[in-house]
C-alpha positions in Angstrom: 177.7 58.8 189.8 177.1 55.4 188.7 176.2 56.5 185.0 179.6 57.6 184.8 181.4 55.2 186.6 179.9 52.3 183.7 180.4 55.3 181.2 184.3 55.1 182.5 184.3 51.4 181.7 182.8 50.7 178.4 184.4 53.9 176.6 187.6 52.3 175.7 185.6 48.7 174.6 183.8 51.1 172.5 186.6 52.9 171.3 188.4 49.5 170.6 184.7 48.2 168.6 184.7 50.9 166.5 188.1 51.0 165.3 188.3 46.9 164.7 184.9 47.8 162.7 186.7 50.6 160.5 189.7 48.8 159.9 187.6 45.8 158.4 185.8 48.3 156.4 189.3 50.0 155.6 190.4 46.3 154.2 187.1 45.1 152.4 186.8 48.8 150.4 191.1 47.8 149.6 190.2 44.2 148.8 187.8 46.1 146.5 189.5 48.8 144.3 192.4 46.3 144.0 190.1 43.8 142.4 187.7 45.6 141.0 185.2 43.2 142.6 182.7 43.7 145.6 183.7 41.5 148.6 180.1 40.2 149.7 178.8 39.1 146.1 175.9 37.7 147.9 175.1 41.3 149.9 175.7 43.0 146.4 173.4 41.0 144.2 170.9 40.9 147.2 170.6 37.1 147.0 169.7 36.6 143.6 173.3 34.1 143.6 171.8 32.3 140.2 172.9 34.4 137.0 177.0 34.1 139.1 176.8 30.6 139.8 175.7 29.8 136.1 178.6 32.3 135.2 181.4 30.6 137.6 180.3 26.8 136.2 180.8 27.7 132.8 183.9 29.2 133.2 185.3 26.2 135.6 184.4 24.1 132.6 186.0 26.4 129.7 189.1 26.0 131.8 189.3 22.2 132.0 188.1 22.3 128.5 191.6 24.5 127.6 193.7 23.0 129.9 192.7 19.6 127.3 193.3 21.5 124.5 196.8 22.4 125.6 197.7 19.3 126.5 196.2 17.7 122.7 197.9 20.7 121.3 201.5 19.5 122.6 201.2 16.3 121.1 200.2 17.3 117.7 202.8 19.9 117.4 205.3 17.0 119.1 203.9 14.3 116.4 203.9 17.2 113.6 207.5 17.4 114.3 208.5 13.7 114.3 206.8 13.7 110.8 208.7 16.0 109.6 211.8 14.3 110.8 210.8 11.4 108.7 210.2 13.4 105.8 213.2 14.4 106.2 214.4 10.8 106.8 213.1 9.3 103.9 214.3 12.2 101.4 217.7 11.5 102.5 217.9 7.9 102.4 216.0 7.6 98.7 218.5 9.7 97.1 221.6 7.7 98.9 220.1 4.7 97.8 219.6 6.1 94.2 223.1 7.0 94.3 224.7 3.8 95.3 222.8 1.9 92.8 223.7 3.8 90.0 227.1 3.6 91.3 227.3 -0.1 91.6 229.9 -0.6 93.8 230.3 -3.0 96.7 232.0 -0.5 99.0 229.0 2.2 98.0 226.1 -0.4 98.5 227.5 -1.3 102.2 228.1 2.5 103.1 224.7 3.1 102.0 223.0 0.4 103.9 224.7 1.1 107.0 223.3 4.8 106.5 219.7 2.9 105.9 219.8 1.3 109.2 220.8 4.1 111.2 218.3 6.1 109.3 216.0 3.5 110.5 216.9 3.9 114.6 216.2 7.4 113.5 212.8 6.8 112.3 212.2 4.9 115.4 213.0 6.7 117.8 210.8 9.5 116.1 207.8 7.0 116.6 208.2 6.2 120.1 208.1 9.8 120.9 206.6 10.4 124.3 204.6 13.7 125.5 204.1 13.3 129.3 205.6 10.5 130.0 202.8 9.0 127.0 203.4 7.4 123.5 202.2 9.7 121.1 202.1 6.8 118.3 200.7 3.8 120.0 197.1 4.6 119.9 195.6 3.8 123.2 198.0 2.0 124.3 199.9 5.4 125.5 201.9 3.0 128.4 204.0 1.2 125.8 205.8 2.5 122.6 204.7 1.6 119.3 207.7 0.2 118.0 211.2 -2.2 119.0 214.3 -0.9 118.3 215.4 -0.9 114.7 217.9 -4.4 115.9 214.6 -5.9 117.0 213.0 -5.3 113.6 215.8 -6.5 111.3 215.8 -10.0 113.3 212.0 -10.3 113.1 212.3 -9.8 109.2 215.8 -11.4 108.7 213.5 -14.9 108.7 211.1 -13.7 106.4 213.7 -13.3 103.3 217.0 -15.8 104.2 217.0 -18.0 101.2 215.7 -15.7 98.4 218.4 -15.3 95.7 216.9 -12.2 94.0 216.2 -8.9 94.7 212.1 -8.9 93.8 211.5 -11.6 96.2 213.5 -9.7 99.1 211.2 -6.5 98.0 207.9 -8.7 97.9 208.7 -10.5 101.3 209.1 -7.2 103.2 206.1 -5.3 101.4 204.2 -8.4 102.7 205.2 -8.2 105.9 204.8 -4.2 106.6 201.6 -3.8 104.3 199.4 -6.6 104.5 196.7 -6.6 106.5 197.7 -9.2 109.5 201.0 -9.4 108.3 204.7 -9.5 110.5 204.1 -5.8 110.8 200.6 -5.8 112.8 201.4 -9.1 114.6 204.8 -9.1 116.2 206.4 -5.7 115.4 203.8 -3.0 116.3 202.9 -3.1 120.3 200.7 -0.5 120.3 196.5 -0.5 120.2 194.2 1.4 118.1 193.9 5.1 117.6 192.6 6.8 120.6 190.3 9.0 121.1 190.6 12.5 121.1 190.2 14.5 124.2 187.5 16.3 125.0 187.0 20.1 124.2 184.1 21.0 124.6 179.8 19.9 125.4 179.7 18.1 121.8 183.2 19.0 121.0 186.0 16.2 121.0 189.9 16.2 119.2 190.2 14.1 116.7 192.0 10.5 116.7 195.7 10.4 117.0 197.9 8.9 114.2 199.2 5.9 115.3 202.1 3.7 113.7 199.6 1.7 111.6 199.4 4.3 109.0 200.1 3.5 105.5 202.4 5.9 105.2 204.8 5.2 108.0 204.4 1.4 107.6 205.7 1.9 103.9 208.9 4.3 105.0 209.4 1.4 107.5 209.5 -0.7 104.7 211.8 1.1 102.4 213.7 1.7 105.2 214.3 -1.9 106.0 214.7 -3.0 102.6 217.3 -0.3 102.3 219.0 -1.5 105.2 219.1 -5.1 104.1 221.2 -4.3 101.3 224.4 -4.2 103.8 223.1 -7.7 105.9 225.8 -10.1 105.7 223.3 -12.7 106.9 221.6 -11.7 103.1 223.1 -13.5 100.8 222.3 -12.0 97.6 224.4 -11.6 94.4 226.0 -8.2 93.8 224.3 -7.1 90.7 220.8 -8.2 92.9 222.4 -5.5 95.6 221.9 -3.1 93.6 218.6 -4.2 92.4 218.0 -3.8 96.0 219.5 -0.6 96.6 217.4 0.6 93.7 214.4 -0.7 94.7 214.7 0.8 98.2 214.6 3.8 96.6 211.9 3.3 94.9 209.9 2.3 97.9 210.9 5.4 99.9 210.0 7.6 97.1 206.4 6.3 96.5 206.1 6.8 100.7 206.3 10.2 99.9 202.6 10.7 98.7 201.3 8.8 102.1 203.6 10.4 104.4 202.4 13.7 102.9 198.6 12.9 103.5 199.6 12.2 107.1 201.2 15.2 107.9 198.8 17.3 106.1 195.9 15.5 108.6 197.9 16.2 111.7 198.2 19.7 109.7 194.4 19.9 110.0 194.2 19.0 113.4 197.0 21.6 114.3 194.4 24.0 112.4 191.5 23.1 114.5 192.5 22.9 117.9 194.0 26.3 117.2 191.0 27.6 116.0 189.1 25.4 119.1 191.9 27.2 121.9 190.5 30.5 120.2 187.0 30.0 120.5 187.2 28.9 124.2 189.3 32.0 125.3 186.9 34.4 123.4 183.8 33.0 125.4 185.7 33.1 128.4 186.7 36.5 127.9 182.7 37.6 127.7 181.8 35.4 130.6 184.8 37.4 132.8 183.6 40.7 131.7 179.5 39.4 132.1 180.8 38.4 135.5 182.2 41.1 136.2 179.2 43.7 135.2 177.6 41.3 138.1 179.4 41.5 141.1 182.1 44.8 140.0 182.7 47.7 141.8 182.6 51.7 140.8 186.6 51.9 141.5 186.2 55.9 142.1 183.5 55.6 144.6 185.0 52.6 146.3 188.3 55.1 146.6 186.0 57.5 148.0 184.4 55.5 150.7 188.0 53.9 151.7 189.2 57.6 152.2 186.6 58.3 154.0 186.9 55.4 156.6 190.5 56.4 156.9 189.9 59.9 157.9 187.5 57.6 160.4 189.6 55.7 161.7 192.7 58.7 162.3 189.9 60.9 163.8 189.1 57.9 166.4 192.8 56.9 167.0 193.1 60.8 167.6 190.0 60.8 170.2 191.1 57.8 171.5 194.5 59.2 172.6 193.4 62.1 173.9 190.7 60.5 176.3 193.4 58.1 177.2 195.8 61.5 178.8 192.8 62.6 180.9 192.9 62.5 184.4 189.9 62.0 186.0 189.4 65.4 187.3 189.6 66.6 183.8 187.1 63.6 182.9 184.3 65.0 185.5 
């Protein structure tokens, strides 16, 4: 009677091995149709782990390589949008200016040269746009913004021009200082660096350079703007008829910014263009490396149904024995 006696014993631990065995089965064949993946990649490819891993690199990289993209792509479309804001800007302020020089009038000149220097916080605060907690317009210098506040620029060219008696000279002065090469613009008004690079996007693939400040056709706006703004500076003191030399000047300066401004715009236009196209490119590879992958390491989702119905009718067919060993006495054991 000893046979049955250890027979007595290990039936229930046997019982209890089995059914921890079938509900692992029951929860790897679930894992399965739900992801349409095998759970043991290894088991399924029968080692051969090369073709996967080359699969699951190249995707880790396409995903750093878009989450770049996004990030270039916000601060195009942000910069984009501050251009068109001084487009905008400048449009404006040319025709005001235009207006109040034809008109003449004191009253007119100093209502448009107020508008001139709040146009010009405008246009600053349009530069100093940060994405991220980063300047989008100081180059690589992406810790500080590009410019001072519009106060700050007035009293760095206020210097420059008290004295002159004539319009021309006021307009040369401030075209010197915001266009010359090593002029007051590039040495004590802009605090950013040099254009950065762009991000990378790819193996030999990079964004290209960001617009910074610097370029010539924000520099001359600046400069209209400014000379625009001068027109209502008590600390100017300039003859009314020069004024509106001034005014019309201003205008003049702000319209010929136009052509520059444009070319900017349509650059970042291109850029906008190519990291689009870029973003598209990227998904559609990923997309065939997901579906390569999964021809690898996917799953037959009606036979993997099959063989989870199958363990279930397993598993209720041992809970089923299991109970009714469990109600036999031992006389009906024997």
């Amino acid at each position: 009677m000893s046979w049955l006696s250890l027979g007595s014993l290990a039936l229930p631990y046997q019982l209890q091995r089995q059914g921890v065995s079938l509900r692992s089965e029951i929860a790897r064949l679930g894992g399965e149709l739900t992801t349409g993946q095998t759970a043991s990649p290894q088991r399924h490819l029968r080692g051969d782990m090369g073709p996967l891993a080359a699969i699951d690199q190249r995707l880790a990289r396409i995903d750093s390589f878009q989450q770049g993209a996004r990030l270039v792509a916000n601060r195009v479309n942000a910069m984009q949008t501050s251009l068109t804001t001084l487009a905008t800007i400048r449009e404006d302020s040319a025709s005001r200016m235009l207006t109040a020089a034809a008109a003449g009038g004191s009253e007119s000149l100093a209502a448009a040269g107020r508008s001139a220097k709040a146009a010009l916080v405008d246009s600053v605060a349009a530069l100093n746009l940060r994405i991220a907690g980063q300047a989008a317009f100081s180059g690589a210098a992406t810790d500080v913004s590009p410019l001072p506040d519009a106060e700050a620029i007035l009293a760095a060219v206020l210097p420059l021009v008290s004295g002159l008696d004539n319009a021309q000279a006021v307009k040369t002065a401030v075209d010197s200082a915001f266009n010359d090469p090593g002029g007051l613009f590039e040495t004590a008004i802009y605090q950013g660096a040099d254009a950065a690079q762009g991000a990378v996007l790819g193996d030999e693939t990079a964004s290209p350079s960001y617009a910074t400040a610097t370029d010539p056709g924000i520099r001359k706006l600046l400069s209209g703007l400014v000379m625009a703004a001068l027109v209502a500076e008590p600390g100017l003191s300039l003859p009314q008829n020069q004024k509106q030399d001034l005014a019309r000047a201003s205008a003049e300066a702000l319209f010929g910014a136009s052509t520059h401004l444009t070319s900017l715009q349509a650059q970042v236009g291109d850029d906008q263009s190519a990291l689009d196209a870029r973003q598209l490119q990227l998904a559609t590879e990923k997309d065939a490396l997901q579906s390569a992958r999964g021809s690898l390491i996917g799953v037959d989702p009606y036979e993997a149904a099959t063989r989870l119905e199958e363990a279930r009718i397993q598993l209720e067919t041992l809970y089923t024995v299991t109970a009714r060993t469990s109600r036999l006495s031992l006389t009906g054991y024997l």
